[in-house]
N, C-alpha and C positions, 0 to 999 in steps of 0.2 A: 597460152602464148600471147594473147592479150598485154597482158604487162610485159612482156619482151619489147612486142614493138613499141607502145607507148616510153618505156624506156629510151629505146633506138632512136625514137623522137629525142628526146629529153639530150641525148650526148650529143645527137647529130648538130645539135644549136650549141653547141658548149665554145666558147672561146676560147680563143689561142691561146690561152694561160694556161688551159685543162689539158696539156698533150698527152702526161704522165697517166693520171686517169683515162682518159680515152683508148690509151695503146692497153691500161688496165681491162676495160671492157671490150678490148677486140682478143686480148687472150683470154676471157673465158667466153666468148661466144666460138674461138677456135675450140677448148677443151669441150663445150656443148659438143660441137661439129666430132670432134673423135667419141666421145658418149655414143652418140648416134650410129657411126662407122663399129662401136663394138658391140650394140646392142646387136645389129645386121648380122654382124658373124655370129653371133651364139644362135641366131635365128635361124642362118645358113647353117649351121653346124647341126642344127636339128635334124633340118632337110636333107643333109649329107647322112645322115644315121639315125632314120626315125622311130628306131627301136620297135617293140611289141606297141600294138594300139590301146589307148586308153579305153575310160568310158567315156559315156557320149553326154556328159556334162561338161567334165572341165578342163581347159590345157595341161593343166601341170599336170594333168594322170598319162598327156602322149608327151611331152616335154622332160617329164623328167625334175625332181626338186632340187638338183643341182642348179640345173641351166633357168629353173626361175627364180631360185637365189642370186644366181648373175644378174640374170635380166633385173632387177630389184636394186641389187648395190649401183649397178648402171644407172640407174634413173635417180637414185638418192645424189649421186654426183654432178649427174647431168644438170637437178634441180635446182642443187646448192649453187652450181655455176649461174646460172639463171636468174635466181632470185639473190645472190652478189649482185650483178648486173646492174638490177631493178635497185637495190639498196643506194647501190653509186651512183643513178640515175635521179634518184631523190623521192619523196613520199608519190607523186604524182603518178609514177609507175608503179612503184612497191606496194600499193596498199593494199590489192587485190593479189597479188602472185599466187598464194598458198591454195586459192577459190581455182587457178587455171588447170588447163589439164597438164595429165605426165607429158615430158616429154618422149621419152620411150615407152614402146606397146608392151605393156608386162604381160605375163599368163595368169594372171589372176582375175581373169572374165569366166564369165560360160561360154559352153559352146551354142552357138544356134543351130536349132534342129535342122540333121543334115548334116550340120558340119563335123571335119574329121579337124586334127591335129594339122595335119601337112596345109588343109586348108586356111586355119585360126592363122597358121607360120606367113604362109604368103600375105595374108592380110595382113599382118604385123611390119610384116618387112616393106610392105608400100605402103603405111602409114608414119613408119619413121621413115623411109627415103623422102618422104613430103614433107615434113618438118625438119628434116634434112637440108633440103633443097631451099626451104624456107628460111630456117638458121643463115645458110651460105650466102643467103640475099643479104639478110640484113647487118652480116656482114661485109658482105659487096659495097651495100649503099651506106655502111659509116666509113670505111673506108676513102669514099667517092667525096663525102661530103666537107668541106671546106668549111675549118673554124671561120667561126663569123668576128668580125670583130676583133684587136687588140683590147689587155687590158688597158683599162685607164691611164692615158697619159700621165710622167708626172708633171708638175706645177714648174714652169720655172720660177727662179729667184727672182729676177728682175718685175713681174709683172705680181700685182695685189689686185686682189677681186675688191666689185665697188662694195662701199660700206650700205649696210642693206638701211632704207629709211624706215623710220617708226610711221609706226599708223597714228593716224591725226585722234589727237584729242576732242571730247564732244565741247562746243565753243560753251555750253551751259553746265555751271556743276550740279548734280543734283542734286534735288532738295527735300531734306529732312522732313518728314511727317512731324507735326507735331501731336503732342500726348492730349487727349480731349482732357477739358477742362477738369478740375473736382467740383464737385459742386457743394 
């Protein structure tokens, strides 16, 4: 999520010319924001019917390989919205995206000894409500933030810029070596 913000830098400073772009990058930090909202229900949908118990390795044996196939298409969208973002944002954000983390908790971890399903779910779901909550800000604060600057005035007619002066010539010309003698 590094490159998110660093992007969110990059548009927040963008000037008045860039509106078109900027409302660009405020709807895919909104379709981020619903990624998010739907990865949470599949997560909830677990919890509402957590079937027979796995084993005590991996989520998808109590999740189910439907709902981590969701969980998965989620995050492919979620990511592609993201790193658009980063792209429109220009190289300074983008360079790194692909190195950051998902944005949605997938099931494709282990489980930590101990842990059951229901517990992996809870986890999940307060790690995307945070990058949730996190997305909503920095959409909050491009929202908030005031292009800087107009573009470039034009020139009026009436008015000519001064003629730029040449750099001084050196007052001595230089001078030729001459060829050592023959002898």
């Amino acid at each position: 999520m590094d490159s998110l913000d660093r992007a969110m830098e990059l548009v927040s400073r963008w000037k008045a010319d860039r509106q078109k772009p900027r409302a660009e990058a405020l709807a895919r930090l909104e379709a981020v924001t619903k990624e998010c909202q739907a990865a949470i229900q599949v997560w909830q949908g677990y919890l509402a019917k957590p079937g027979a118990p796995g084993d005590q390795w991996t989520i998808v044996s109590w999740i189910g390989p439907e709902r981590a196939k969701q969980l998965h298409e989620i995050n492919l969208r979620a990511r592609q919205n993201v790193e658009e973002v980063c792209r429109m944002a220009g190289p300074g954000s983008g360079r790194f995206v692909a190195l950051d983390e998902d944005v949605i908790e997938m099931a494709y971890r282990m489980l930590t000894p101990g842990e059951t399903g229901p517990d992996a779910a809870n986890a999940a779901i307060r790690k995307i409500q945070e990058r949730l909550d996190y997305v909503r800000g920095l959409t909050q604060r491009l929202r908030s933030a005031k292009p800087e600057g107009k573009s470039a005035p034009a020139r009026t007619a009436g008015k000519k810029a001064a003629p730029k002066k040449a750099g001084k010539k050196s007052a001595k010309p230089a001078r030729k070596k001459k060829a050592p003698a023959k002898k």
